[in-house]
C-alpha positions as CSV (number, residue, x, y, z in Angstrom):
1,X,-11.4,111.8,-27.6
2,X,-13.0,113.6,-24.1
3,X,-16.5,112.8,-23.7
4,X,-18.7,116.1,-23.1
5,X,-21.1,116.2,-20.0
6,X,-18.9,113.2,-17.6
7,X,-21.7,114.2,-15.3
8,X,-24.4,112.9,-17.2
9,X,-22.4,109.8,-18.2
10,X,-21.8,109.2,-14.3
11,X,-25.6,109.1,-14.2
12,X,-26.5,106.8,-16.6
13,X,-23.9,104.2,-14.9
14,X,-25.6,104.7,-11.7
15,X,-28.9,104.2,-13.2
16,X,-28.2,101.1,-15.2
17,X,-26.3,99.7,-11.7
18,X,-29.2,100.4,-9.4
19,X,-31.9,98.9,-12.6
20,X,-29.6,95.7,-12.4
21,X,-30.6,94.7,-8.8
22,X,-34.3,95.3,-9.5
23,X,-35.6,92.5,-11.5
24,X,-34.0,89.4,-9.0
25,X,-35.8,90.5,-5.7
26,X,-38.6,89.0,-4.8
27,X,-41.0,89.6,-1.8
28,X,-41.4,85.8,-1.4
29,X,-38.0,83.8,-0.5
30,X,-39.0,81.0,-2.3
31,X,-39.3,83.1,-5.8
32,X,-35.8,84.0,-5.9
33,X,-33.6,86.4,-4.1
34,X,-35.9,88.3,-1.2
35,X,-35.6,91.3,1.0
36,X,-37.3,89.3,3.8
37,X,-35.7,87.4,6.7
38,X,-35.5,83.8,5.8
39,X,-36.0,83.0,9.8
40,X,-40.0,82.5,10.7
41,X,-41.6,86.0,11.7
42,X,-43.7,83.9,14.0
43,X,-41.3,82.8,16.3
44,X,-39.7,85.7,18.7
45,X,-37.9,83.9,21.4
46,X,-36.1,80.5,21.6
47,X,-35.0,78.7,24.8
48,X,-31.8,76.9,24.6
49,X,-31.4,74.2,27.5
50,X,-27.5,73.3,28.1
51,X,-26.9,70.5,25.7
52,X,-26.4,66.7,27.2
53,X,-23.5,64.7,26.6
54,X,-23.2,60.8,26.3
55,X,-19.8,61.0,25.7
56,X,-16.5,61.1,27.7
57,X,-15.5,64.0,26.3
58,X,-16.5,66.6,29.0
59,X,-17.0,70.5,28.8
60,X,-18.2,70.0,24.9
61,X,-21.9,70.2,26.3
62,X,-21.7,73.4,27.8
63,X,-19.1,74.7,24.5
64,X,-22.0,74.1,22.2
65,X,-24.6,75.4,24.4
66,X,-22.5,78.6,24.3
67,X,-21.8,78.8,20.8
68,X,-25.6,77.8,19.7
69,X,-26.9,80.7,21.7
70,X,-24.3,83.3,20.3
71,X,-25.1,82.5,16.6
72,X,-29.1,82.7,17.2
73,X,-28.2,86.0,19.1
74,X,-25.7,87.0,16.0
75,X,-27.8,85.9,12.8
76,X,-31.3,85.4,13.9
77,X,-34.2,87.8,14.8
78,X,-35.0,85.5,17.4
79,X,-34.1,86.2,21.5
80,X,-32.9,83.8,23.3
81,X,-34.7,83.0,27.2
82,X,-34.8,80.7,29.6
83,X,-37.4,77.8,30.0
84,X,-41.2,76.9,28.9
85,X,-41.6,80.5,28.5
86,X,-40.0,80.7,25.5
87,X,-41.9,79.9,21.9
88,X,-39.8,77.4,21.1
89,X,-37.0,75.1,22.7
90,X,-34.0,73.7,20.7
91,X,-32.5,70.6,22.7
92,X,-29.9,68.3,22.0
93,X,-26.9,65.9,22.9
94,X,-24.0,64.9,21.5
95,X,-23.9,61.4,20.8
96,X,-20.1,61.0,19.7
97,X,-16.5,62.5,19.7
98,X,-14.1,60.6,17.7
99,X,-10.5,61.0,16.5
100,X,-9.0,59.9,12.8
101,X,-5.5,60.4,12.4
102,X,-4.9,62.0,9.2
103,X,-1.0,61.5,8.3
104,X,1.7,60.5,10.2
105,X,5.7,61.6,10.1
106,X,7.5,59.8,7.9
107,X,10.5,58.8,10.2
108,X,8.9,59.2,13.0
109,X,5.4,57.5,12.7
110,X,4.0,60.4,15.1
111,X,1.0,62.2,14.0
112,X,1.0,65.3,12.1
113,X,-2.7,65.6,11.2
114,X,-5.8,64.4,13.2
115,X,-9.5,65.4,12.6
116,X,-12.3,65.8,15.6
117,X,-15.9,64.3,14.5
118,X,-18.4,65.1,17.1
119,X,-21.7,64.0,16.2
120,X,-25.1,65.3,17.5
121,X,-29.4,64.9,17.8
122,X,-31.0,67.7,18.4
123,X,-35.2,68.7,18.4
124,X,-36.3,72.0,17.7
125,X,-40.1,72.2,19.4
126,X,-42.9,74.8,19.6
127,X,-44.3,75.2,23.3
128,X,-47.3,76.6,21.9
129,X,-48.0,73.4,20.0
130,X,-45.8,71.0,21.3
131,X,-45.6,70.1,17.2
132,X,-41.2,69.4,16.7
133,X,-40.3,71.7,14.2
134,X,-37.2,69.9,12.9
135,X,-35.0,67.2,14.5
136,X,-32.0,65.9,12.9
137,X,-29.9,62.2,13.7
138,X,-26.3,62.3,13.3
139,X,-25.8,65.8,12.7
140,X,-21.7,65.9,12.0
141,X,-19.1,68.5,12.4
142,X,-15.3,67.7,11.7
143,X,-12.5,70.3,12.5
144,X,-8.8,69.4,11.4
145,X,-5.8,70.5,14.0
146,X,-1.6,69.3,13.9
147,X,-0.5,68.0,17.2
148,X,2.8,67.6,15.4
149,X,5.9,68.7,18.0
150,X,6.3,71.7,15.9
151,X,3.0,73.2,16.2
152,X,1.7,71.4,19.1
153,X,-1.6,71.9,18.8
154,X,-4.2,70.5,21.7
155,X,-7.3,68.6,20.6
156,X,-8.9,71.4,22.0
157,X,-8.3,73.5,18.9
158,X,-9.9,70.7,17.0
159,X,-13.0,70.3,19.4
160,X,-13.9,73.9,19.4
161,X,-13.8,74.2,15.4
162,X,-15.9,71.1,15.3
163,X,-17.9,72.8,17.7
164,X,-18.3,76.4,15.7
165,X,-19.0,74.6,13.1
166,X,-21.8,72.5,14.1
167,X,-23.3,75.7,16.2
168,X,-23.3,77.6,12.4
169,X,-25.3,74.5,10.8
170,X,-27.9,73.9,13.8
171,X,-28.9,77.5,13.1
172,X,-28.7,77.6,9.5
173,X,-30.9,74.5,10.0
174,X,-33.8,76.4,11.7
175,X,-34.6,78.8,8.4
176,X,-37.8,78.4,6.6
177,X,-37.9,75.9,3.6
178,X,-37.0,77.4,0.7
C-alpha cells in the first residue's frame, strides 16, 4: 500500500522527534538534563601553578601541569592566567608513582603487563575569598602499558595515560554540585 502525502508524514516524524527532547530540559542542572554550563558562571579565569612532585619520578610535574591546563582550556568556559590575578588557583602535587606487575610470561617469568598508579592532592582556592573550593587526598589515576619484548612499551606510555587521566578527573572535579 503507498501512503498519500509522504510530505506530511515526514512532518509529523519531525515534530514528534523535536517534541521528544522538550520535556527533559531543564533550566536548573540540578532538575534534570539543562542547557546551562555545569562549570560556575562566576568564575572566569583560573591560574594553574606547575604542580610539585614528592616523588622520584621526574618530568610528571610539569606533564600534569600541561595536560590540566589543556582540558580547562578544552572543556571549561574558564581562561587560564598566570598568578594572584587570577579568580581562582588550582594547586597540587603528586604524592606517589607506583608500579604493579600485572602478569608475567609463562616460560619466561618477564613481565607482560604492568599498571602506573600515580596518586595526587590538589586545592582549588578563590583569591577573592581565600575560601578552598574543593581539595581532594589521594586522588588516583592508573594507566595499563606491555613492556613485553614484543611490544616494548616504555613506562612512559603508562605514565602519560595515568596522567590524561587524572588531568580529565581534576577537571570534571571542579563542576558545580549537582
Amino acid at each position: 500500500m503507498k501512503i498519500r502525502g509522504e510530505p506530511a508524514t515526514c512532518l509529523l516524524m519531525t515534530l514528534l522527534a523535536l517534541g521528544s527532547f522538550v520535556p527533559g530540559c531543564a533550566s536548573d542542572p540540578t532538575a534534570g538534563y539543562a542547557w546551562t554550563s555545569t562549570y560556575a558562571s562566576d568564575i572566569h579565569s583560573v591560574s594553574v601553578p606547575v604542580f610539585g612532585n614528592q616523588t622520584h619520578a621526574t618530568g610528571l610535574e610539569t606533564q600534569l601541569t600541561e595536560a590540566v591546563v589543556k582540558q580547562i582550556q578544552r572543556t571549561t568556559p574558564w581562561v587560564v592566567t598566570r598568578g594572584r590575578s587570577a579568580d581562582t588557583t588550582l594547586q597540587g602535587t603528586i604524592t606517589e608513582v607506583e608500579f604493579d606487575r600485572l602478569s608475567t610470561g609463562p616460560g619466561s617469568g618477564l613481565v607482560q603487563e604492568q599498571a602506573v598508579h600515580i596518586e595526587i592532592r590538589f586545592d582549588w582556592v578563590d583569591n577573592r575569598t581565600g575560601e578552598t573550593l574543593l581539595s581532594r587526598e589521594r586522588f588516583r589515576a592508573v594507566s595499563v602499558f606491555v613492556p613485553s619484548l614484543q611490544t616494548g612499551e616504555r613506562a612512559e606510555i603508562g605514565q602519560r595515560g595515568a596522567i590524561q587521566e587524572l588531568a580529565e578527573d581534576i577537571v570534571a572535579e571542579l563542576r558545580r554540585s549537582w
